[in-house]
C-alpha positions as CSV (number, residue, x, y, z in Angstrom):
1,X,-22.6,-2.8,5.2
2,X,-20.7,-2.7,2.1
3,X,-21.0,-0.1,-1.5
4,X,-19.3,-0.6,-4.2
5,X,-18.5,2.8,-5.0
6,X,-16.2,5.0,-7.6
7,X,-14.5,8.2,-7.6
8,X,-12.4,10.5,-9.8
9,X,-8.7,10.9,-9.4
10,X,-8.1,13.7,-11.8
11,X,-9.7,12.5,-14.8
12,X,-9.2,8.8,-14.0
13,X,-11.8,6.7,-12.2
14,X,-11.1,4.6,-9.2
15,X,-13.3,1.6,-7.8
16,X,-13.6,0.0,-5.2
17,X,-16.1,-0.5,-1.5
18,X,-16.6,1.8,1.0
19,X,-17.5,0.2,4.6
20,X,-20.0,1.2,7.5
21,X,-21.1,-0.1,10.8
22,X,-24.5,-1.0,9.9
23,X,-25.9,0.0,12.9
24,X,-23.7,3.7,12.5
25,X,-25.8,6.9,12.3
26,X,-23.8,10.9,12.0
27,X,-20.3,11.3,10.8
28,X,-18.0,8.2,11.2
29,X,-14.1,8.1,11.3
30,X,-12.7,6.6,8.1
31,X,-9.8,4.9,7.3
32,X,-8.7,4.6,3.6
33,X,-7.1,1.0,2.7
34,X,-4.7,0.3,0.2
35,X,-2.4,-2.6,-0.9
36,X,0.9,-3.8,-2.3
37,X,2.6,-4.1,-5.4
38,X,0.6,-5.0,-8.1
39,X,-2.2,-6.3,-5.8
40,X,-5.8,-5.8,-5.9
41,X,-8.6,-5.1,-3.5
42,X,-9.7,-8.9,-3.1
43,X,-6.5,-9.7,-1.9
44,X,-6.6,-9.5,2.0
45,X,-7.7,-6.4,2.7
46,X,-11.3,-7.6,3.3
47,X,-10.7,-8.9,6.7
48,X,-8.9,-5.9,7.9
49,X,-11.9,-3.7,7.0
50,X,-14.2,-5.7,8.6
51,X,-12.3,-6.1,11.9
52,X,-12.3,-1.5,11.6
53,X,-15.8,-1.7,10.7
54,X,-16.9,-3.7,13.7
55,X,-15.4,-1.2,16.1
56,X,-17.3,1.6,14.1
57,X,-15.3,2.9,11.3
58,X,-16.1,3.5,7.9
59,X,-13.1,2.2,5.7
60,X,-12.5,3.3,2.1
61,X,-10.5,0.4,0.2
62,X,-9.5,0.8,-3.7
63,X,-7.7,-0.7,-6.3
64,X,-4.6,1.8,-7.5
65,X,-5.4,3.0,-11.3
66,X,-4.4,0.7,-14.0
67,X,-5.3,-2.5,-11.2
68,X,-7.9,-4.4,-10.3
69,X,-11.6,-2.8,-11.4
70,X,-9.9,0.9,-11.7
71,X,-9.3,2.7,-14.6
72,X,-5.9,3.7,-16.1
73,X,-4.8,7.2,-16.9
74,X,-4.7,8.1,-20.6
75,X,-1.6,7.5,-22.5
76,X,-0.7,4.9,-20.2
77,X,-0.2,1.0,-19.2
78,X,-1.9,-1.1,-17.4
79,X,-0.2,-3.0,-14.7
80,X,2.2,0.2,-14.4
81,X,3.4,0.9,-11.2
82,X,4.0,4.2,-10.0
83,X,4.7,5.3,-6.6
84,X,3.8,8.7,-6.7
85,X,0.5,8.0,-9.1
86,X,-0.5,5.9,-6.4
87,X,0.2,8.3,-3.4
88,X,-1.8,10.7,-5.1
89,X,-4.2,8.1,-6.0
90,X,-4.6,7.6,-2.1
91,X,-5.3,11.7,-1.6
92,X,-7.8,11.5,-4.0
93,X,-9.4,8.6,-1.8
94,X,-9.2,11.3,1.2
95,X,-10.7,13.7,-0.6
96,X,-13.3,11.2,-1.8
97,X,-14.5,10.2,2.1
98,X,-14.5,13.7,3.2
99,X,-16.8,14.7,0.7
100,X,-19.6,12.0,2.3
101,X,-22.1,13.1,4.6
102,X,-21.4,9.6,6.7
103,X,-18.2,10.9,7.4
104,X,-16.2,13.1,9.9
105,X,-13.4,15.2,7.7
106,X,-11.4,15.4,10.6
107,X,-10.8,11.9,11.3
108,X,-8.9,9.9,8.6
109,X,-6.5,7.9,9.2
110,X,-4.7,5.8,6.3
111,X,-3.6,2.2,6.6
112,X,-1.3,0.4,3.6
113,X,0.2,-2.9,3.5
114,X,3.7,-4.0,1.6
115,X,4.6,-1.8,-1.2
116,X,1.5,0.6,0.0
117,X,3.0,1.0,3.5
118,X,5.6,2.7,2.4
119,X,3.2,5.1,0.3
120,X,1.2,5.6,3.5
121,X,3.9,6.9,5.1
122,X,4.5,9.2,2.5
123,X,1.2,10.5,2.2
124,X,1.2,11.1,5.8
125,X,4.0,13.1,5.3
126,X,2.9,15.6,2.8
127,X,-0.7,15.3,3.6
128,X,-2.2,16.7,6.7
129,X,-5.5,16.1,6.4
130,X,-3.7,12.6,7.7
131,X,-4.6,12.4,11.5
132,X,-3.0,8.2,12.2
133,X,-1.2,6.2,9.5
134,X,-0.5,2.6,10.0
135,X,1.8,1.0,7.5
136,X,2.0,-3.0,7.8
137,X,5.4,-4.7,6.5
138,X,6.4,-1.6,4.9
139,X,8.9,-1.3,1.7
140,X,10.8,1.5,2.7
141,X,14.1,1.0,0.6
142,X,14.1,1.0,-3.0
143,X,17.6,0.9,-4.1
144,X,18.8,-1.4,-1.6
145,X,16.4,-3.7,-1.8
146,X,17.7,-3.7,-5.7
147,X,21.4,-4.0,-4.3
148,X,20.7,-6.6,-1.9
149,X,18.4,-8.8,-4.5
150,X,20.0,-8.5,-8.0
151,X,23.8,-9.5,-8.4
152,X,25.9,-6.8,-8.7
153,X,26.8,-8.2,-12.2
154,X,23.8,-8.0,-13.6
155,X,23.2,-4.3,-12.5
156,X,24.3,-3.3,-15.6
157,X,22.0,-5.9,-17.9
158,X,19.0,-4.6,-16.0
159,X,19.8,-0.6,-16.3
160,X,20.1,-1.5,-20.5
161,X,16.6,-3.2,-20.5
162,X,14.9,-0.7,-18.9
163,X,16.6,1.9,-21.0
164,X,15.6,0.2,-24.4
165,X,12.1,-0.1,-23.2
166,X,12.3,3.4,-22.9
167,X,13.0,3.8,-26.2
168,X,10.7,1.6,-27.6
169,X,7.8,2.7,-25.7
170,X,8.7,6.1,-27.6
171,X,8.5,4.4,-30.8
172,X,5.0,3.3,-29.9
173,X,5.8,-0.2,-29.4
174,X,4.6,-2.0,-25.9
175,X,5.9,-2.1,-23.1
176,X,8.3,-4.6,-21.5
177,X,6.5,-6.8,-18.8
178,X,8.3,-8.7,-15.8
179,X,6.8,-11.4,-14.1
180,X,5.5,-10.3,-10.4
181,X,6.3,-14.1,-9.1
182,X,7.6,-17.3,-10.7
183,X,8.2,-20.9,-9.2
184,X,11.1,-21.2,-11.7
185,X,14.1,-19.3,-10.6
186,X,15.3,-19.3,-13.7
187,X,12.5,-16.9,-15.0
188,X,13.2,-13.1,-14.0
189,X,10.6,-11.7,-11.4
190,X,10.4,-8.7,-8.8
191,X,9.6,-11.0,-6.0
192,X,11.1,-14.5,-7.0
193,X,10.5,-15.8,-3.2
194,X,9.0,-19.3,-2.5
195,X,6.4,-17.6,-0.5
196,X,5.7,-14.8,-2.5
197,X,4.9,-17.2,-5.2
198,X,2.5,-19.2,-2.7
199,X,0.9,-15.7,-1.5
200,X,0.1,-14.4,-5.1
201,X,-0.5,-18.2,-6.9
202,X,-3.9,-18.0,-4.9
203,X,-5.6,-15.5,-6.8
204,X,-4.3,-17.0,-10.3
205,X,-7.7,-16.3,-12.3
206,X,-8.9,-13.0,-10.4
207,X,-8.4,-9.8,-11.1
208,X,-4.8,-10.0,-10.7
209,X,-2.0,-11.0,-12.8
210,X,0.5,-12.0,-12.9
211,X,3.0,-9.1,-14.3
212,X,3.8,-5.8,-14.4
213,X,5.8,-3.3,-17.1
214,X,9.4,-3.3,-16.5
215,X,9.5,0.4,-15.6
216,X,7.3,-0.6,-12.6
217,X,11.0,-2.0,-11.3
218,X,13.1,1.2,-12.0
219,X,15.2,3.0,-9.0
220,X,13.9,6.5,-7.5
221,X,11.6,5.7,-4.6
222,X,12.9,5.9,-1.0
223,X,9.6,6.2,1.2
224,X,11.5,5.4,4.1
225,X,13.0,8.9,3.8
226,X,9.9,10.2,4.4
227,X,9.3,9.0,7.8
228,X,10.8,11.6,9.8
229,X,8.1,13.7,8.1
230,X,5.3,12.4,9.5
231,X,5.4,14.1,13.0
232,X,3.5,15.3,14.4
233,X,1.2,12.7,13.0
234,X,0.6,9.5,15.1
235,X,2.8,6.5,13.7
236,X,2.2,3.0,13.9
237,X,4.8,0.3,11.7
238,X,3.5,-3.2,12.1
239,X,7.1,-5.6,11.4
240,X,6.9,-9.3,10.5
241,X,9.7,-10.9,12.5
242,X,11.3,-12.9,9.4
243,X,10.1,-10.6,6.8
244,X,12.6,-10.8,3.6
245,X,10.4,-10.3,0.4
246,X,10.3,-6.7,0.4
247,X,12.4,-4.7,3.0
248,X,13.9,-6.7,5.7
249,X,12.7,-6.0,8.9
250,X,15.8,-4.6,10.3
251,X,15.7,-1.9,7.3
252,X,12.6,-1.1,8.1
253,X,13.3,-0.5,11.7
254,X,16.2,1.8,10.4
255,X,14.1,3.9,9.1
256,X,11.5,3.6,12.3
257,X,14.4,5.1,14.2
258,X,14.2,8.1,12.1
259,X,10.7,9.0,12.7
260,X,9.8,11.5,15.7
261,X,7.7,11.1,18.5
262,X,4.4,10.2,18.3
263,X,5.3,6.9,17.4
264,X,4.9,2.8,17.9
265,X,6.4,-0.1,16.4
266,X,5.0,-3.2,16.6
267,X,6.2,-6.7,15.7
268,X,4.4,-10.2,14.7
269,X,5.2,-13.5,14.2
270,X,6.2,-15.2,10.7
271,X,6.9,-13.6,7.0
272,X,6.3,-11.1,5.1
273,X,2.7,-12.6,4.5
274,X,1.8,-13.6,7.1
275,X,0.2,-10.4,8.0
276,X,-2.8,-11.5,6.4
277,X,-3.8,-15.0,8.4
278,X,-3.7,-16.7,11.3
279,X,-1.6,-15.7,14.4
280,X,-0.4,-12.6,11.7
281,X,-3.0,-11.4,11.3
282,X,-4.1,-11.3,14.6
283,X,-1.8,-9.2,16.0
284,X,-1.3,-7.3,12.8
285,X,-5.4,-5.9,12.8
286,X,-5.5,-5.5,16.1
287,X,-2.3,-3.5,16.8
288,X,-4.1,-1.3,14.0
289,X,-7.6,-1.2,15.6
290,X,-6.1,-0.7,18.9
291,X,-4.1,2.7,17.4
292,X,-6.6,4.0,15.2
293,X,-9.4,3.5,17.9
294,X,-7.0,5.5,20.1
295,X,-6.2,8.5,17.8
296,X,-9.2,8.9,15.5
297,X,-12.3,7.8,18.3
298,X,-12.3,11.5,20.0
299,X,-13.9,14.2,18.1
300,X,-11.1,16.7,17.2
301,X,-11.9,19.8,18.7
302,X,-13.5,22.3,16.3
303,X,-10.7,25.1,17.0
304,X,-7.7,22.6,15.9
């Protein structure tokens, strides 16, 4: 069974569905979903809560303010990404399933794919009302990513444009946008891959588009630093075995290393994108399912 449901993140509204066994009766573990950069709700997430749901969970999935059918905060942008917004954004979703009557405040667990693994781990981090986190092919590595992908020579061109759309946003003008994907290489974009551009091309006419504003691209998120934070909260990384789009897979297993025990790491076959179909996606839900049945199935004892 699935509502469509909305709540309040301090003054901005946030949609999306909220998932229960059909069959469920008293307080249900939930997991709270949430996707990648500049993606929506629609976008591959379904599948995963319905693998959760049929093994009894309830499952919260949203689109991040100023995406999808949410709302944007006053004063600002849509298609803005902002890391922290967006961890808070997933908080709010906590806060949202523990105020149901369908579900047990003591067992959420948070799942995020792509740019929102990274936030997952964060929020696991800071939040302890976080009992498991999952983060599937997880950007962990901001700057380097930006090292690795933009020519050194052109570090310089891309610092200036981001600092004249600062001051042109101040005038009131709007802001500069970017291009998420492109098939020409010769057009700028954060993910100028051949298969990012096949992943994101398929939902051309939904909800999503196609851009972003430039200051979604600027330097100052590390969420891998945040892993060896998490403990004592059960971690599971999910690792595509050719994943280059985001963070390479040997990053992300960097930053794995630094994480305490409880911990698992677990790797699939195929890209970044993968995840999401086939043989991916296989091993991708159920390495979830099998860790989230593990630490959120068992009542938490009331004295804990």
């Amino acid at each position: 069974m699935r509502e469509d449901i909305e709540f309040d993140a301090e003054g901005v509204t946030l949609r999306g569905w909220f998932y229960r066994p059909d069959d469920a009766s008293g307080e249900l573990p939930c997991i709270i979903l949430t996707h990648g950069f500049s993606c929506t709700k629609e976008m591959g997430l379904e599948p995963f809560a319905d693998a959760f749901t049929a093994a009894g969970f309830a499952c919260v999935v949203y689109d991040h303010r100023g995406f999808g059918a949410s709302d944007t905060a006053p004063g600002k942008p849509r298609q803005e990404i902002d890391p922290w917004d967006q961890v808070h954004d997933t908080q709010h979703a906590i806060t949202y399933a523990q105020g149901r009557a369908d579900v047990d405040a003591s067992r959420i667990g948070v799942w995020g794919s792509s740019y929102a693994g990274g936030n997952a781990f964060v929020v696991a981090a800071i939040d302890r009302r976080v009992k498991a986190v999952c983060g599937q092919v997880p950007a962990v590595a901001g700057r380097r990513t930006f090292e690795t992908n933009v020519p050194k020579e052109y570090w310089q061109m891309a610092w200036d444009g981001q600092a004249a759309d600062r001051l042109a946003r101040a005038r009131g003008d709007a802001p500069a946008m970017i291009s998420v994907v492109t098939a020409d290489p010769t057009v700028p974009a954060v993910m100028p891959t051949p298969d990012a551009y096949e992943f994101f091309s398929a939902y051309e006419g939904t909800a999503w588009r196609n851009e972003v504003t430039l200051r979604s691209t600027e330097l100052g998120y590390e969420a891998g630093e945040f892993l060896k934070f998490v403990a004592p909260t059960p971690l599971l990384m999910v690792l595509a075995e050719d994943d280059n789009v985001v963070t390479p897979s040997e990053w992300a297993k960097e930053a794995f290393d630094t994480a305490a025990e409880p911990k698992r790491l677990v790797w699939m076959p195929g890209g970044h994108f993968d995840a999401y179909t086939g043989e991916g996606f296989k091993v991708s839900s159920g390495a979830a399912l099998e860790f989230f049945l593990e630490h959120l199935a068992a009542k938490v004892p009331a004295s804990v």
